[in-house]
C-alpha positions in Angstrom: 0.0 0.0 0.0 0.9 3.5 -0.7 2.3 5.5 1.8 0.1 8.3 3.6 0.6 11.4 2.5 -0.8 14.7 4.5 -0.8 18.3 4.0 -2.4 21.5 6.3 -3.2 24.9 5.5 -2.9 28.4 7.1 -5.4 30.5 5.7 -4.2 34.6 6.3 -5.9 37.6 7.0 -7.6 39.8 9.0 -10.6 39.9 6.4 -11.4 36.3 6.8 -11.2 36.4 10.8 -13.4 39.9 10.9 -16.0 38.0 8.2 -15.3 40.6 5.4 -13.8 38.2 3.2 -15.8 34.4 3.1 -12.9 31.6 2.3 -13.6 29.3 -0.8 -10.0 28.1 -0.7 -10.2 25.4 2.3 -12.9 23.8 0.3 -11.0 23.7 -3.0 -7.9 22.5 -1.6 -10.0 19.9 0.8 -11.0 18.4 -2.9 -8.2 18.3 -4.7 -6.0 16.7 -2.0 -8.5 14.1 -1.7 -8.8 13.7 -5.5 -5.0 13.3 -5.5 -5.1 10.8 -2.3 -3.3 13.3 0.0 -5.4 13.7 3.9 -5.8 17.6 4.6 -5.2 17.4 8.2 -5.8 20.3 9.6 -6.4 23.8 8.7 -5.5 27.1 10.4 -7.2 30.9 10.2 -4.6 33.4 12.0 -4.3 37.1 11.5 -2.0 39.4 9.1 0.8 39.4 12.4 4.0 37.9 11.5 4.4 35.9 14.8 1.2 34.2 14.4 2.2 33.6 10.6 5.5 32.2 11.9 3.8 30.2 14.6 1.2 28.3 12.9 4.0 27.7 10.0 7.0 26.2 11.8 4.1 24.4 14.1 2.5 22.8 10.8 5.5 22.0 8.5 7.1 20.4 11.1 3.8 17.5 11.5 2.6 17.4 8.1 4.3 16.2 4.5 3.1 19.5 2.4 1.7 22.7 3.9 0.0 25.7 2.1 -0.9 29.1 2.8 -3.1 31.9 1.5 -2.9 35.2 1.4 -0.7 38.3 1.9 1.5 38.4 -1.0 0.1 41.1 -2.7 1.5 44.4 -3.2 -0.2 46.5 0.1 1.5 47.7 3.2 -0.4 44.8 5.3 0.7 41.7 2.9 3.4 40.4 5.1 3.3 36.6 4.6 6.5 36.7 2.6 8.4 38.5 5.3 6.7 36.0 7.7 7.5 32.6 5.6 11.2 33.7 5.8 11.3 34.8 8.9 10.2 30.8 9.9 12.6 29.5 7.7 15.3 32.0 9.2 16.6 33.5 5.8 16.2 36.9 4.1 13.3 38.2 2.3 14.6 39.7 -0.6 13.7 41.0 -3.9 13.8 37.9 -6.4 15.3 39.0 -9.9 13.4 36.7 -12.2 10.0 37.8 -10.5 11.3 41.5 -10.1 11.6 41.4 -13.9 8.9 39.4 -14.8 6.4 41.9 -12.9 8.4 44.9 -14.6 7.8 43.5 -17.9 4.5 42.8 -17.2 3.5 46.2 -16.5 5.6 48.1 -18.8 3.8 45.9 -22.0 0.3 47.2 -20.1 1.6 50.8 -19.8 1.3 50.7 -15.9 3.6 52.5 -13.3 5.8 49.9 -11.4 5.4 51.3 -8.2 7.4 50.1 -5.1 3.9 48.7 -3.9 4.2 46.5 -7.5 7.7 45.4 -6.6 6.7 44.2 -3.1 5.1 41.1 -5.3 8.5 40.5 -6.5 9.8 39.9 -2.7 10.5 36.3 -1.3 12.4 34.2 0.9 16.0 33.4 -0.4 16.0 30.2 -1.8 12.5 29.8 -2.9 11.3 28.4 -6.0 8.0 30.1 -8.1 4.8 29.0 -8.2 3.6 30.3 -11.8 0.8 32.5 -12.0 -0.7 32.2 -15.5 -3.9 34.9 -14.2 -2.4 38.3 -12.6 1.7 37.2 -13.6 2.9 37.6 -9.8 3.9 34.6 -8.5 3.4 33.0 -5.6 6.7 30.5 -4.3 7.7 27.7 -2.2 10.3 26.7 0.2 10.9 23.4 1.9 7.6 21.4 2.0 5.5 24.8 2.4 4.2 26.4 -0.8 2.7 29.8 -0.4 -0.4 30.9 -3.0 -2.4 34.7 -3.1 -5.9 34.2 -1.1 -7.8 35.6 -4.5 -9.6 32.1 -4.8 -9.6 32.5 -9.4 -5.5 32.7 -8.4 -5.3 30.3 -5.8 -7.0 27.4 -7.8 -5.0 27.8 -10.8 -1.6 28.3 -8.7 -2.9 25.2 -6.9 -3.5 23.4 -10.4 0.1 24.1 -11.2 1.8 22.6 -8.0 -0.4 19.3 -7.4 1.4 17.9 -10.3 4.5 17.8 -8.6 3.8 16.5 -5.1 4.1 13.2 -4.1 0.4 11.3 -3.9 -0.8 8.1 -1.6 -3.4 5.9 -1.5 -6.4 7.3 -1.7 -9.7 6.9 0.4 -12.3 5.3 -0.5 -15.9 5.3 0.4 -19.2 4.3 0.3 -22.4 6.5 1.5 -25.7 4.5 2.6 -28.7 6.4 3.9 -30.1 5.9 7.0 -34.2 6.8 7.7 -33.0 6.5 11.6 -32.0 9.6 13.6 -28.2 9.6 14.9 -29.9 9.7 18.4 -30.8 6.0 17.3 -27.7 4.7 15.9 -25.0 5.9 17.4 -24.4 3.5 20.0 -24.6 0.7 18.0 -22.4 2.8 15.1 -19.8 3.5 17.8 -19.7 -0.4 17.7 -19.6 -1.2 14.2 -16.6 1.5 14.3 -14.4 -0.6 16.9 -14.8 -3.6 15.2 -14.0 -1.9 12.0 -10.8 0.0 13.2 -9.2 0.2 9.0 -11.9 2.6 8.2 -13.5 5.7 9.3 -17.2 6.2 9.8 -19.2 9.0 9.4 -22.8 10.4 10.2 -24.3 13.4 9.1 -27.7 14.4 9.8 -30.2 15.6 6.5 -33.0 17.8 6.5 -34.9 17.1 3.2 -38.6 18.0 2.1 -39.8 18.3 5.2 -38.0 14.7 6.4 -34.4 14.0 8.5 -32.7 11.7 7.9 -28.9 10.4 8.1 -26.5 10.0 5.6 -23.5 7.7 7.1 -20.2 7.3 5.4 -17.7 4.5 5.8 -14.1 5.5 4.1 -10.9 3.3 4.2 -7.8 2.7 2.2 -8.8 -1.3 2.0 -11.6 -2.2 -0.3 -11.9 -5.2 1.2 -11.8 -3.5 4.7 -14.5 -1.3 3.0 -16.7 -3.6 2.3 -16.7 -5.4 5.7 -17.5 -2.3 7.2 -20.4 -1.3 4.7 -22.2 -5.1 5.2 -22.3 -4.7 9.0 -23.6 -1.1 9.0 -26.3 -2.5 6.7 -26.9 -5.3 9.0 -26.8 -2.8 11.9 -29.4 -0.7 10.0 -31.7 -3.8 9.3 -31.6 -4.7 13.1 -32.7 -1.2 14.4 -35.5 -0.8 11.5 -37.0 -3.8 12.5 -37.3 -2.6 16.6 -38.5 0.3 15.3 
């Protein structure tokens, strides 16, 4: 079986703590890590302070394979993530010079000032690589196992679309959904059960409210087909048990 490959994310900015800004990056990235057989383990929200940056950074990079952040590498006063990300990895944030004149190209063929906000785009830690940026040119960049993308979700997703493609994937999760016309008040218990005896997969319940009728949607994931299957025939016989006391 394929190893187990796991990422986190630290989502940054004052915007999406304060509610002025809804994220519709954790989603997205939540997708295409499963897609791609990589667990999403655990995802942070901290401020635009470069301690907390640092914190949650050196905290996360240091317990999961991949981690990526959102968010502050634009060209305002209040973008710090750059300075942040090297001030974790203990090296210099500096102007890079194939970004620097990539973004003064860029502007120059659109007849637009290249103002020392601009050029703040162009600033990274030393040593890190680019993450292309085929929508607004500035690119984001990555360093060790942490690669660090803009928090404009249109960006994000296809700065994301160019680094899955080089990360290393394992074995993916699979699963099986099967409704359940019992509350979870009902079938916990007995689905705590199942779950002990089933310890290769991980069951879920999630309570539905449709036309008018709940009802519960439980889903059984595991790396083991057959482990999968196991799991799936005893919830059903479970299910069958409870119905027929009910």
């Amino acid at each position: 079986m394929s190893e187990i490959v796991t990422a986190a994310m630290v989502v940054i900015g004052d915007e999406i703590l304060s509610g002025r800004t809804k994220d519709r990056n954790i989603g997205h990235l939540a997708d295409m890590m499963t897609a791609v057989g990589i667990d999403l383990k655990e995802v942070r929200i901290v401020p635009d302070d470069e301690p907390a940056i640092v914190e949650a950074v050196n905290a996360l990079r240091a317990r999961f394979t991949y981690l990526f952040t959102t968010g502050g590498i634009g060209p305002t006063h209040d973008d710090i993530t750059a300075d942040a990300i090297a001030a974790a990895f203990g090296v210099p944030c500096e102007y890079d010079e194939a970004a620097y004149r990539l973004l003064e190209e860029h502007y120059a063929a659109r007849g637009i000032e290249f103002t020392e906000a601009r050029k703040r785009m162009a600033r990274m830690p030393r040593g890190a690589g680019h993450i292309e940026n085929p929508i607004s040119v500035a690119p984001g960049f990555s360093i060790g196992n942490v690669f660090v993308m803009a928090g404009v979700p249109s960006i994000f997703q296809a700065m994301l679309d160019n680094v899955v493609p080089t990360l290393k994937t394992g074995a993916k999760l699979l699963s099986v959904s099967i409704p359940s016309p019992l509350p979870e008040g009902t079938i916990g218990g007995p689905l705590g059960d199942v779950q002990k005896e089933h310890p290769d997969t991980i069951i879920g319940s999630y309570p539905k409210y449709v036309d008018g009728k709940f009802w519960t949607e439980l889903v059984i994931r595991s790396r083991s087909e057959e482990s999968l299957k196991g799991a799936k025939a005893a919830v059903e016989a479970m299910l069958d048990e409870l119905l027929k006391r009910n």
